[in-house]
KOLSEDO-454151 format. One record per residue (C-alpha): residue in three letters; z negated, y, x. Coordinates in steps of 0.25 Angstrom, whole numbers, padded with zeros to 4 digits, always signed. Each point is the difference from the previous one (the first is absolute). Example, Ala and Ser with C-alpha at 12.3 -4.5 7.8 and 13.67 -1.06 7.14 Angstrom:
2
Ala-0031-0018+0049Ser+0002+0014+0006
***
This chain:
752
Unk-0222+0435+0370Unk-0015-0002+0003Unk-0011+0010+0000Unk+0005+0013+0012Unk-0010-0006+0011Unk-0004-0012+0004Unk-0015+0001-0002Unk+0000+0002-0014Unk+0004-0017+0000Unk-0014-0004-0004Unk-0005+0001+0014Unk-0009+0012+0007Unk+0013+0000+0010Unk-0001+0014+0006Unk-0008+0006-0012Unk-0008+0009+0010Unk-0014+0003-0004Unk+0000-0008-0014Unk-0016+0001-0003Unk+0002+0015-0005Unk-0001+0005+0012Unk-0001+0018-0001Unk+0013+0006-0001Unk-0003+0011+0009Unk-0004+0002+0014Unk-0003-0017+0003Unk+0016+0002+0003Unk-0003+0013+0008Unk-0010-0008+0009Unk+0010-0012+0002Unk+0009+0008+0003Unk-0005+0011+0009Unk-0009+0011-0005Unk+0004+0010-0009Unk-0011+0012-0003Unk+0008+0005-0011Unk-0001-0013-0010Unk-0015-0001+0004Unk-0001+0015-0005Unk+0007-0003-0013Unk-0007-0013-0004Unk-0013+0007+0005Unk+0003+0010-0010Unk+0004-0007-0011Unk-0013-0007+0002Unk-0008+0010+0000Unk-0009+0000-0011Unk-0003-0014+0002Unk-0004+0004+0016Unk-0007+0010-0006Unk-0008-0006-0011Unk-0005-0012+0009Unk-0002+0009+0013Unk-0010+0010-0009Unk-0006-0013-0007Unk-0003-0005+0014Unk-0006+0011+0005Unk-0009+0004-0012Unk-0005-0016+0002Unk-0002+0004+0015Unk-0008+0012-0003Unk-0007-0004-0011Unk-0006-0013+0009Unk-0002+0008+0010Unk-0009+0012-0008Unk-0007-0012-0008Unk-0003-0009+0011Unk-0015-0002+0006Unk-0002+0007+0012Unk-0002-0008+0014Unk-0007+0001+0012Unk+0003-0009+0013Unk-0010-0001+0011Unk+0004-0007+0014Unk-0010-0008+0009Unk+0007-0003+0014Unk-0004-0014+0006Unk+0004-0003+0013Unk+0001-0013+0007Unk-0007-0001+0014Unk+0007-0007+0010Unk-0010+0002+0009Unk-0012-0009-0003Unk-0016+0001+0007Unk-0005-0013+0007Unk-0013+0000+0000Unk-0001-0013+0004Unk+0011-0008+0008Unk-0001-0011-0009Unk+0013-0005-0009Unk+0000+0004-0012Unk+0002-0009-0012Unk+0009+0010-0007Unk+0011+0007+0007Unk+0002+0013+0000Unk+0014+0006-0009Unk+0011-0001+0010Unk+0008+0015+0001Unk+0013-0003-0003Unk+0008+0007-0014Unk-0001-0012-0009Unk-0015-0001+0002Unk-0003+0015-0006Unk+0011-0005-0010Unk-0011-0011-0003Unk-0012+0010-0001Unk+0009+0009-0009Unk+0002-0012-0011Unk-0014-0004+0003Unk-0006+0015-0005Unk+0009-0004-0012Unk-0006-0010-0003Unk-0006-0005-0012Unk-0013-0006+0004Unk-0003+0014+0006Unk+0005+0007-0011Unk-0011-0010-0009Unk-0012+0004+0011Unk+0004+0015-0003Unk-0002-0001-0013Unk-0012-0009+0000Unk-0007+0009+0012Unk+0003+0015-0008Unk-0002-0008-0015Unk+0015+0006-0003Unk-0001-0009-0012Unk-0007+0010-0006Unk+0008+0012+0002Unk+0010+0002-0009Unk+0010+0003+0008Unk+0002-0013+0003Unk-0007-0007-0011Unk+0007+0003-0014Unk-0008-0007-0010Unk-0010+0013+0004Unk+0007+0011-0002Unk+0003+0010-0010Unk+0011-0002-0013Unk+0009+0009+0001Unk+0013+0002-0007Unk+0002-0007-0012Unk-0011-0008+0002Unk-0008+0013-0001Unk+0004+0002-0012Unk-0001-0011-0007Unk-0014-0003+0005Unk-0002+0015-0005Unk+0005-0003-0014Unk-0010-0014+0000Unk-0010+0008+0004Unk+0003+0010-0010Unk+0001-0012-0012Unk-0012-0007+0005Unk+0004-0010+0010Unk-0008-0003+0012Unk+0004+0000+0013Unk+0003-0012+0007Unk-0011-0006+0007Unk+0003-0004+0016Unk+0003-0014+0003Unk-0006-0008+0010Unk+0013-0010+0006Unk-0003-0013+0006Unk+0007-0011+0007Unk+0014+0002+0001Unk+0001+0012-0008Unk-0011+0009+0011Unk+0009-0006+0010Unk+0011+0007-0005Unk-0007+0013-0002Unk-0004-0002+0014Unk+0013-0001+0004Unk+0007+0011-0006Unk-0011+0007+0005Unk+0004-0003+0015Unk+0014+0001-0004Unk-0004+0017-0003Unk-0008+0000+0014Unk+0012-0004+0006Unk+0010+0009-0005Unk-0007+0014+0005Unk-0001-0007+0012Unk+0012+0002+0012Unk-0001-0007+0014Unk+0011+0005+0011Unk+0001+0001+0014Unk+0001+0010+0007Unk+0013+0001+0009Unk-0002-0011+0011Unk-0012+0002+0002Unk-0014-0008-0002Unk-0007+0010-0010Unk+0002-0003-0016Unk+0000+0009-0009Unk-0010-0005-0013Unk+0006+0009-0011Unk-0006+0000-0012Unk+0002+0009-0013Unk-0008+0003-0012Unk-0003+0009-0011Unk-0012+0005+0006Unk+0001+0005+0015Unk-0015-0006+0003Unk+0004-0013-0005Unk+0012+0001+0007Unk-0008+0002+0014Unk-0009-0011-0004Unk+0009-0011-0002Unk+0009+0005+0011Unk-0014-0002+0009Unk-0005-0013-0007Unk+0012-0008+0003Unk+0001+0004+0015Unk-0016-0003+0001Unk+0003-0012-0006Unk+0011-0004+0006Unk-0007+0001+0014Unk-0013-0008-0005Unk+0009-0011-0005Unk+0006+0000+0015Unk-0014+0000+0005Unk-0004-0013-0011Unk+0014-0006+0004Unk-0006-0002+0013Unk-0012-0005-0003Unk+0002-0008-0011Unk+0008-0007+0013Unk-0010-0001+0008Unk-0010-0004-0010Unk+0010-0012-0003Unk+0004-0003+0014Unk-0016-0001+0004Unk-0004-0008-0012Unk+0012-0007+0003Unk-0002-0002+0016Unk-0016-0004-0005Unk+0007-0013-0007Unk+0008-0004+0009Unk-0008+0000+0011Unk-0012-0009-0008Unk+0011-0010-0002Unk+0006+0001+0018Unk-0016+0000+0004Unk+0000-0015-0009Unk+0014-0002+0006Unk-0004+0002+0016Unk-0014-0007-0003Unk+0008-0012-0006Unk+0010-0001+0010Unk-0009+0000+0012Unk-0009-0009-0004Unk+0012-0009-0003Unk+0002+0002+0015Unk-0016-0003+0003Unk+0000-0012-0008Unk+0014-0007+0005Unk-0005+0003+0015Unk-0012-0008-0004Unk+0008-0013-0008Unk+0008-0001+0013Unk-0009+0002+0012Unk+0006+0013+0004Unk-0012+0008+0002Unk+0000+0009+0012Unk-0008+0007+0010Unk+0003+0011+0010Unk+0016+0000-0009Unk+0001-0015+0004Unk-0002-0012-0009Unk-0011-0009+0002Unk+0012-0013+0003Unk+0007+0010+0011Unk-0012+0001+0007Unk-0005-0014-0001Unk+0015-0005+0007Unk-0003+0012+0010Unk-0014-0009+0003Unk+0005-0013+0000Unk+0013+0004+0008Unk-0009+0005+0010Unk-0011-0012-0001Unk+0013-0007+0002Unk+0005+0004+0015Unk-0015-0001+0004Unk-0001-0013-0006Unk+0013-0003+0007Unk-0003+0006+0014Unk-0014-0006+0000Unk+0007-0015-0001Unk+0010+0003+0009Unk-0012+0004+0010Unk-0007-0012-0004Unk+0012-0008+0002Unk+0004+0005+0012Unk-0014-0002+0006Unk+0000-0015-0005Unk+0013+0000+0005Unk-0003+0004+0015Unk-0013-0009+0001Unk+0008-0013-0004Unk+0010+0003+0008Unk-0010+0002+0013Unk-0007-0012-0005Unk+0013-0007-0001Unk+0005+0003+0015Unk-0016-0005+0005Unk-0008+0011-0001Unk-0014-0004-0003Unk+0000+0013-0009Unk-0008+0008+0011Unk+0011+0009-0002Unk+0002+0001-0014Unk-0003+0014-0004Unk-0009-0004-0011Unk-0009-0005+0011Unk+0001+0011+0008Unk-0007+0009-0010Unk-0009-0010-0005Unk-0013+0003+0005Unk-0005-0015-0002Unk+0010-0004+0009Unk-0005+0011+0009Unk-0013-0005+0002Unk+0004-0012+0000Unk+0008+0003+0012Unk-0011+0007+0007Unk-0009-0012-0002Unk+0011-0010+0005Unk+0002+0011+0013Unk-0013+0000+0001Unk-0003-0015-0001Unk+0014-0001+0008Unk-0006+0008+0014Unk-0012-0009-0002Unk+0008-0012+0001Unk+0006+0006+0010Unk-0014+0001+0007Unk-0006-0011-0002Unk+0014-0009+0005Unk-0002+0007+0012Unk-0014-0004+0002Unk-0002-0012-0008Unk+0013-0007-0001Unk+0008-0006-0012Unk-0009-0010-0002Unk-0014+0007+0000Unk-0007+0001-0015Unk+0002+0017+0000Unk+0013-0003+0002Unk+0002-0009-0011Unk-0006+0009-0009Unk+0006+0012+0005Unk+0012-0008-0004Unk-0004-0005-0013Unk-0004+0014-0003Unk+0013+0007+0006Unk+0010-0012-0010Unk-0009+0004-0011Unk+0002+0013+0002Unk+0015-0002+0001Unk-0003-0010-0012Unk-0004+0013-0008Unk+0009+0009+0004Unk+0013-0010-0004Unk-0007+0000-0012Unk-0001+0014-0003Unk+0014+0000+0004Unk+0005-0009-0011Unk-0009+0008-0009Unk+0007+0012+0004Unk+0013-0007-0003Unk-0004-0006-0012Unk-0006+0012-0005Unk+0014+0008+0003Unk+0008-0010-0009Unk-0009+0004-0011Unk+0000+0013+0002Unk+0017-0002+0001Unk-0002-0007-0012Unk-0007+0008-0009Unk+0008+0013+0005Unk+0011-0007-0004Unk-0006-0004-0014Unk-0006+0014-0003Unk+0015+0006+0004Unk+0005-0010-0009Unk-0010+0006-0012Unk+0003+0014+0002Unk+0015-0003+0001Unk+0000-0007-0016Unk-0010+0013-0004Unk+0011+0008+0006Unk+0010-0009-0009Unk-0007+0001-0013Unk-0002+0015+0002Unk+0015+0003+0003Unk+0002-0007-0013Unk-0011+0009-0005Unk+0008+0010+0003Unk+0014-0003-0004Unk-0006-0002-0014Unk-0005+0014+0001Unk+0012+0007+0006Unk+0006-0006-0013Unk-0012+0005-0007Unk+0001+0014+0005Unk+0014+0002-0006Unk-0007+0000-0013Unk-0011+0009+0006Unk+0010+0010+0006Unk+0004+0001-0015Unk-0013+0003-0006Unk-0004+0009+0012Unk+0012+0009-0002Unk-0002-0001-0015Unk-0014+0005+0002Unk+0003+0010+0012Unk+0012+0006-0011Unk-0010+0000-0011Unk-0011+0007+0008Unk+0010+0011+0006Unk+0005+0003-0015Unk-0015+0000-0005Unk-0003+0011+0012Unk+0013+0009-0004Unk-0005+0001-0014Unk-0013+0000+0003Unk+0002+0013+0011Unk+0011+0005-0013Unk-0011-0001-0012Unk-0009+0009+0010Unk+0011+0011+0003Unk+0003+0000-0014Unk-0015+0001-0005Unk-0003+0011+0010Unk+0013+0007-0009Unk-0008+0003-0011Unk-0002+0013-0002Unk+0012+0006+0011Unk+0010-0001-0010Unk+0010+0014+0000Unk+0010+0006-0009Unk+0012+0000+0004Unk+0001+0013-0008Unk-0005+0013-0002Unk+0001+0011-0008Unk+0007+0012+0007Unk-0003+0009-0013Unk-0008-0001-0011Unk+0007+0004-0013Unk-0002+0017-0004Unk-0001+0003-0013Unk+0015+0006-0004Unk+0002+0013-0002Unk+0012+0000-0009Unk+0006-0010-0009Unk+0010-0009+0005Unk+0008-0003-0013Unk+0006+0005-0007Unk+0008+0009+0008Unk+0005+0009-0010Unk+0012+0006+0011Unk+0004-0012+0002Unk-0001-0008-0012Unk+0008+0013-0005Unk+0010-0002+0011Unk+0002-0015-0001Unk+0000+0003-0016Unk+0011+0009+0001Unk+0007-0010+0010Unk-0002-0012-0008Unk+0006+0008-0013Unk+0012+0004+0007Unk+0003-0014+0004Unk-0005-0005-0012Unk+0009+0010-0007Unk+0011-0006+0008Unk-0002-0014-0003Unk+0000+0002-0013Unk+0015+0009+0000Unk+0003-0013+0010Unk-0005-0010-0010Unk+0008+0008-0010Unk+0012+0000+0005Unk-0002-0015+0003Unk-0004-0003-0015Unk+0011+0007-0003Unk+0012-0010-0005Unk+0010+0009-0007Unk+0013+0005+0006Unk+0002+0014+0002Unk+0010+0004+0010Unk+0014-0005+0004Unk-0007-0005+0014Unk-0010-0009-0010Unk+0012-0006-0008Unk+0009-0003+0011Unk-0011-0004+0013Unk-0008-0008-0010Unk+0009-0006-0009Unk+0011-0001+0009Unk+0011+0004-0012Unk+0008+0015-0001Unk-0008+0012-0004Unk+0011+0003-0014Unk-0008+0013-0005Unk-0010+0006-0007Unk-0004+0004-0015Unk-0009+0012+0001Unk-0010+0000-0011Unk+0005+0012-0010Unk-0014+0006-0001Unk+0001+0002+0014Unk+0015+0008+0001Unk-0001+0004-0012Unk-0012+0009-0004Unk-0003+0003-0015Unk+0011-0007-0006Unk-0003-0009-0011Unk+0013-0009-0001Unk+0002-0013+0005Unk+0004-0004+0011Unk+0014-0005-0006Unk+0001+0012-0008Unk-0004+0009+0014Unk+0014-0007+0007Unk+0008+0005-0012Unk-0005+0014+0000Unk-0002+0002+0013Unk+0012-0007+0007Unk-0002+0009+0013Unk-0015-0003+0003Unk-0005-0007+0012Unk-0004-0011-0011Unk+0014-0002-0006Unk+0004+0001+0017Unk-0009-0012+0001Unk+0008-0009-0009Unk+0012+0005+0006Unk-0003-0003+0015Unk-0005-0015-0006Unk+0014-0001-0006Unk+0005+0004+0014Unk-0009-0011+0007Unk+0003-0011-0011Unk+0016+0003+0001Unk+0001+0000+0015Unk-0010-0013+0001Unk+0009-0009+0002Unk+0011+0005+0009Unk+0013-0003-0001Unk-0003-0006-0015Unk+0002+0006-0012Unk-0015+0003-0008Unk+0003+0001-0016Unk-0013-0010-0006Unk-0013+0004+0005Unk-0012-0007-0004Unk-0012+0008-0001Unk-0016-0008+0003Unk-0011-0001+0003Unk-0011-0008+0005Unk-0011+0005-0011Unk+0003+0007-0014Unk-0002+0015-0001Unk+0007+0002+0014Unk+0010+0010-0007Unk+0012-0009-0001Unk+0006+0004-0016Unk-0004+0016+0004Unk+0008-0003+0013Unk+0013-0006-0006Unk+0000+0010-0011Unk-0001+0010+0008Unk+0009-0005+0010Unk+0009-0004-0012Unk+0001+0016-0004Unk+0000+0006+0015Unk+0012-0007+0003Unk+0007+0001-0014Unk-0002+0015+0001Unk+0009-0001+0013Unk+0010-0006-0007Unk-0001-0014+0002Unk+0000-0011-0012Unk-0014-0006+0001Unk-0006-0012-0011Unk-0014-0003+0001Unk-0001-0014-0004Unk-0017-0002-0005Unk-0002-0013+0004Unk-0015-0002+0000Unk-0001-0010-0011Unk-0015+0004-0003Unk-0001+0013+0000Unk+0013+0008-0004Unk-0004+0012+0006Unk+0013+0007+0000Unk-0003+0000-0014Unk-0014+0006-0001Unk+0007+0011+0010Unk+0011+0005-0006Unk-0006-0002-0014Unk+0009-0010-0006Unk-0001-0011-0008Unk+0015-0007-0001Unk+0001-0012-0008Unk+0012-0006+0010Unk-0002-0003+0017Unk+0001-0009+0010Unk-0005-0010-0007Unk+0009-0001-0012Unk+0012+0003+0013Unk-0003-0012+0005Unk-0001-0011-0012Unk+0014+0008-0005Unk-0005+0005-0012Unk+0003+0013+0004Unk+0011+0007+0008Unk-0003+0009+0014Unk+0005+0014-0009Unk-0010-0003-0009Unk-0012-0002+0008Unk+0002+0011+0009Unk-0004+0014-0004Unk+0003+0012+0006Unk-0012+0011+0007Unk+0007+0013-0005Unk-0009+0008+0009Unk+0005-0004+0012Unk+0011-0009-0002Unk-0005-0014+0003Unk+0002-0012-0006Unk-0012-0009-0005Unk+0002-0015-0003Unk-0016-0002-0006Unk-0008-0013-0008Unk-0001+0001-0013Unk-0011-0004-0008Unk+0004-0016-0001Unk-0012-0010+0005Unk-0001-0004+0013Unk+0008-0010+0004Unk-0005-0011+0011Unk+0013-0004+0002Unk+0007+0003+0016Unk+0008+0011-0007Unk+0003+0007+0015Unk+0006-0014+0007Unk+0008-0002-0011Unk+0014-0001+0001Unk+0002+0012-0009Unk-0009+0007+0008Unk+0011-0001+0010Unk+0011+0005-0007Unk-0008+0013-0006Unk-0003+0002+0016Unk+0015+0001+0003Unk+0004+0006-0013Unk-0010+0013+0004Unk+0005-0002+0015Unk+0013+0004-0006Unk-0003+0011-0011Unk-0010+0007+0009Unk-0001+0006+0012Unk-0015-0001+0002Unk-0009-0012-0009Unk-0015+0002+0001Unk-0009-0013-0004Unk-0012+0004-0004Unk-0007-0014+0004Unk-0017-0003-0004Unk-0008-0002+0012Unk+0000-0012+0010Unk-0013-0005+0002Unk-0002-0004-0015Unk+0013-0001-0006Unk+0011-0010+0005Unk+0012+0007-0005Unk+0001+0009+0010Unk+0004-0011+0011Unk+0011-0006-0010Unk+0004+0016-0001Unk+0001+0004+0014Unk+0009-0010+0007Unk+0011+0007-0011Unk-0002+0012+0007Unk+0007+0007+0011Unk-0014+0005+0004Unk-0014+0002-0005Unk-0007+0010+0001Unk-0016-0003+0002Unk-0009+0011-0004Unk-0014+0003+0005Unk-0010+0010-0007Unk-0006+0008+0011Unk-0011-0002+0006Unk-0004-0010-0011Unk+0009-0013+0001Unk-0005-0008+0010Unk+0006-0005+0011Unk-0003-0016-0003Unk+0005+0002-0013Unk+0012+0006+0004Unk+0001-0013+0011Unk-0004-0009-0010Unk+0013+0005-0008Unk+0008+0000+0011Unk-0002-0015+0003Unk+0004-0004-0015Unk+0013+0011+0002Unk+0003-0008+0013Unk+0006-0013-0006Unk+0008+0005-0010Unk+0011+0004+0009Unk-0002+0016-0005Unk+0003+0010+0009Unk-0013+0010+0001Unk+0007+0013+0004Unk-0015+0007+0003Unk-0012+0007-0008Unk-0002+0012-0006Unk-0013+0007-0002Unk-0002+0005-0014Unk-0011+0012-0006Unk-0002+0005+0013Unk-0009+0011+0001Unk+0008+0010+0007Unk-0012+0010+0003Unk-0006-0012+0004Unk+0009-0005+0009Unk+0000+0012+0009Unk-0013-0004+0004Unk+0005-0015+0002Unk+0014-0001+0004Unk+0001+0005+0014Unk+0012-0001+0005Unk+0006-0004-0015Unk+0009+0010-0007Unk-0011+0002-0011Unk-0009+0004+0012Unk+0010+0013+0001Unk+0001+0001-0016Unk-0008+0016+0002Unk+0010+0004+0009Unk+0013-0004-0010Unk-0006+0000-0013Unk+0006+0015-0004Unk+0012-0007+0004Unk+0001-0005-0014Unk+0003+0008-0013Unk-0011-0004-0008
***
């Protein structure tokens, strides 16, 4: 039959709290609440709760008186919303938008570092002291031993001047003790900061405080214009190189207008002005040959149908033709006359005639001049219209190579219109920004100026006291908690069977405990007492062994445990004699190999035992002897070498078992323990139940697992554990709700 619960197979199975957890009120919590448990481990506890509560606060008390007075001065700096223009210009610099993360910003800002180094540089902080160790005073042990060197001779260190890395260093831990007095908060919601900063001196305190808020402002007011200063400088430059740009691009534009003909006039080019001419030289051109033309045209056409060109309108208008016709009128009414008077044939006549055909002679001929004079004048209208129309050609040809020109000097216009516009931007932003200088604002000020404090801000003796006293009631706590937790033993019923998951059998009171001033051993006590509450104890575990198994007959018990000095030979004697004085026959069987400890107990040295038994050199009446004090039967080693052989798996092993089984009516093996000795899981199969006992408060509970897991395989039946030398007294104070818990109220029960 295996061991009596599943978990004890080698497995945590439903081992509950198997890393030692506190026997006491870590149940109760699980559970539900219970005061009373609290009380009692409280209690029991108390000393330690005590010790480390008092040890706690003498700490508290004793920092608290020896600690250096400190005095916290505040300067409030508020952030302005609302900001002065002076002028209407832009500025480079905007102002601190007024929203929560931005006074989060100025908050860590006033923290920083860098201000913290321009505190220190501007009140020389490195050579105070307080913040600067290498100057002050030994004190302490170093006192004394520059005392004592003083006292034998030696001279005083001389100061060191640090360089490089090392000065940096010292610098540095320097700003590190700046920073730590000093506290940045704000306060609520609102836009004020509160600059904190504390000291051992209330003056300096106050100084500090007031230095890093004055600071802080003039670093806003250099932020500003350090940025003005860049973006001028920075504005200067780049308008030198858009001033080169905008004078390059135009006189790209200048020179390309020139290598292709386009300058203008008036916003036209000089090609579009010169088609504009020759178009309009052109139709005159054209209209004056069509005029000529048309003259021409009407003359040879009167001069065709007979005319004599009388009527040609040329010789209407010519004045020579004019005259000549008054001359030929005149010579005509003379003719006239004298035909009149003389006749045709008289000499005035004939040279009225002559003169009249000659005059008609002259006037034919000015006509054909007239007509010979409008074909040249056709013609050269025709050739001069002619000229201006392939000017007009070339100059349209002009032009289309310019149209395909200008879409090059489009590009470089626009380039150099762009380049100019950007040039006037900056140029109009470097002078807003110059007329900056000098308007810069804070966008802080100081509400309050740091006060010189009054009082001293730490320590607070009344609450350093109080947080003292509640800080060694809960360390006082901890430590009863961390106590209970450390402690690994098993103390109460609860422990074995919620922790180990196996029966609670009983427990063996320590006899200094029941049995004050007696002076006998336990063994002897059972004998001579038979109705104390110790010999009670042996025979409720003789009741709890019997009745492990039920239904089964109990008559071999094995007796272990996981380490030696558990009690097991004091427990199966005692056991041996409780139940022999009620009558029963009982045979205590010593079968711890190394240690005979029945032996040494009953202070008997036999020459036959087991041993000889088993190798059948002895009979079973000879080996056993008799315990005349009680009645007991006690089958012990005798003094023969250890044997390595596997005497407890042998055969006659066996057959001793089942000769006792029938002889006795009780057989108590007194086995070694099981960790170190392998004897014990040959024994214990043989068994009809073992019985493990545990040292109270003292076995712990891995051992006893790791014990269990051996036990598991071997087919033994484990009927439970039994806590031996337990401290009755004790117990009170640990056993709530475990009969030892009672052990006041029943103890005058007993005869003593």
């Amino acid at each position: 039959m295996n061991l009596h619960s599943p978990s004890h197979t080698g497995t945590d199975g439903d081992l509950p709290d198997r890393g030692g957890a506190p026997s006491t009120w870590l149940p109760a919590v699980a559970e539900g609440l219970d005061i009373r448990r609290i009380f009692v481990t409280f209690r029991r506890r108390i000393r330690l709760f005590a010790a480390v509560a008092l040890a706690v606060l003498l700490a508290v008390i004793l920092v608290t008186l020896q600690a250096t007075p400190k005095y916290t001065a505040t300067a409030n700096v508020m952030l302005d919303t609302r900001q002065e223009r002076v002028s209407n210009v832009e500025e480079v610099l905007s102002g601190l938008p007024a929203d929560s993360s931005a006074v989060d910003t100025e908050v860590e800002i006033l923290k920083s570092r860098q201000l913290a180094e321009r505190v220190v540089k501007g009140l020389k902080l490195e050579e105070d002291p307080e913040f600067n160790s290498s100057l002050r005073k030994p004190t302490g042990v170093k006192a004394l031993l520059g005392g004592a060197g003083s006292i034998f001779g030696a001279k005083a260190p001389e100061a060191v001047t640090l360089r490089g890395e090392a000065a940096q260093k010292h610098h540095e831990r320097i700003v590190d003790a700046v920073l730590g007095g000093l506290s940045v908060k704000r306060s609520g919601l609102t836009y004020v900061i509160n600059v904190n900063y504390e000291s051992s001196s209330a003056a300096k305190a106050a100084k500090i405080a007031n230095k890093f808020a004055e600071l802080y402002l003039l670093e806003q007011m250099e932020a500003k214009f350090d940025a003005t200063q860049q973006a001028t400088t920075w504005l200067n430059s780049r308008l030198a190189e858009l001033r080169g740009q905008v004078q390059a691009d135009e006189a790209a534009v200048q020179q390309y207008k020139i290598a292709n003909n386009l300058l203008s006039a008036s916003g036209t080019n000089l090609t579009e002005q010169e088609i504009s001419n020759y178009n309009l030289t052109l139709s005159q051109a054209q209209a004056q040959v069509a005029e000529d033309q048309a003259r021409l045209s009407t003359a040879r056409s009167q001069l065709s149908r007979g005319s004599s060109g009388d009527d040609v309108g040329e010789a209407l208008s010519s004045p020579v033709v004019q005259q000549l016709r008054q001359q030929r009128a005149s010579v005509s009414a003379q003719v006239a006359d004298l035909q009149g008077r003389y006749g045709e044939r008289h000499p005035e006549m004939l040279k009225a005639k002559r003169q009249l055909s000659d005059i008609d002679a002259q006037i034919q001929q000015e006509i054909q001049r007239i007509i010979s004079n409008l074909q040249a004048k056709a013609q050269v209208s025709s050739q001069r219209a002619a000229a201006v129309s392939g000017s007009l050609g070339g100059a349209r040809g002009t032009l289309a190579a310019n149209s395909r020109a200008m879409v090059r000097l489009n590009e470089l216009q626009r380039n150099a219109d762009a380049s100019r516009t950007l040039y006037e931007s900056y140029l109009n932003r470097y002078k807003e920004t110059s007329t900056q200088g000098g308007l810069e604002q804070s966008d802080a000020r100081v509400v309050s100026k740091a006060k010189i404090p009054t009082g001293q801000s730490s320590p607070k003796v009344t609450l350093n006291l109080a947080l003292g006293l509640v800080l060694a009631i809960g360390a006082g706590l901890g430590a009863v908690v961390l106590a209970e937790m450390l402690d690994a033993g098993l103390a109460t019923a609860e422990d074995v069977e919620r922790r180990l998951d196996t029966s609670y059998l009983g427990a063996i009171p320590l006899l200094a405990s029941v049995a004050e001033g007696r002076t006998e051993s336990p063994i002897d006590y059972v004998v001579a007492k038979p109705l104390s509450s110790f010999s009670e104890a042996f025979r409720n575990l003789r009741t709890s062994v019997l009745y492990s198994r039920l239904g089964e007959t109990v008559k071999i018990v094995a007796i272990t445990s996981a380490l030696p000095g558990e009690g097991k030979t004091t427990t199966s004697v005692c056991l041996a004699r409780s139940t022999a004085l009620q009558g029963a026959k009982v045979l205590v069987v010593d079968c711890d190999l190394r240690r005979r400890t029945v032996n040494r107990m009953l202070e008997a040295e036999p020459e036959i035992g087991l041993l000889e038994v088993l190798n059948g050199e002895a009979t079973l009446e000879q080996a056993i002897t008799l315990d005349a004090t009680s009645g007991a039967y006690i089958l012990p080693l005798s003094k023969s070498n250890f044997t390595p052989k596997d005497v407890f798996g042998s055969v006659a092993m066996d057959k001793l078992l089942a000769e006792l089984r029938q002889r006795y009516d009780l057989v108590i093996l007194d086995t070694a323990p099981v960790l170190p000795v392998a004897d014990t899981r040959v024994l214990a199969p043989k068994a009809d139940v073992v019985v493990f006992l545990a040292r109270w408060r003292k076995t712990p509970q891995h051992a006893i697992e790791a014990a269990f897991r051996l036990l598991s395989g071997t087919g033994a039946h484990v009927g439970g554990v039994a806590l031996t030398q337990m401290d009755m007294k004790q117990q009170t104070k640990y056993g709530y709700g475990d009969p030892g818990y009672y052990y006041a109220e029943y103890k005058k029960y007993y005869v003593s």
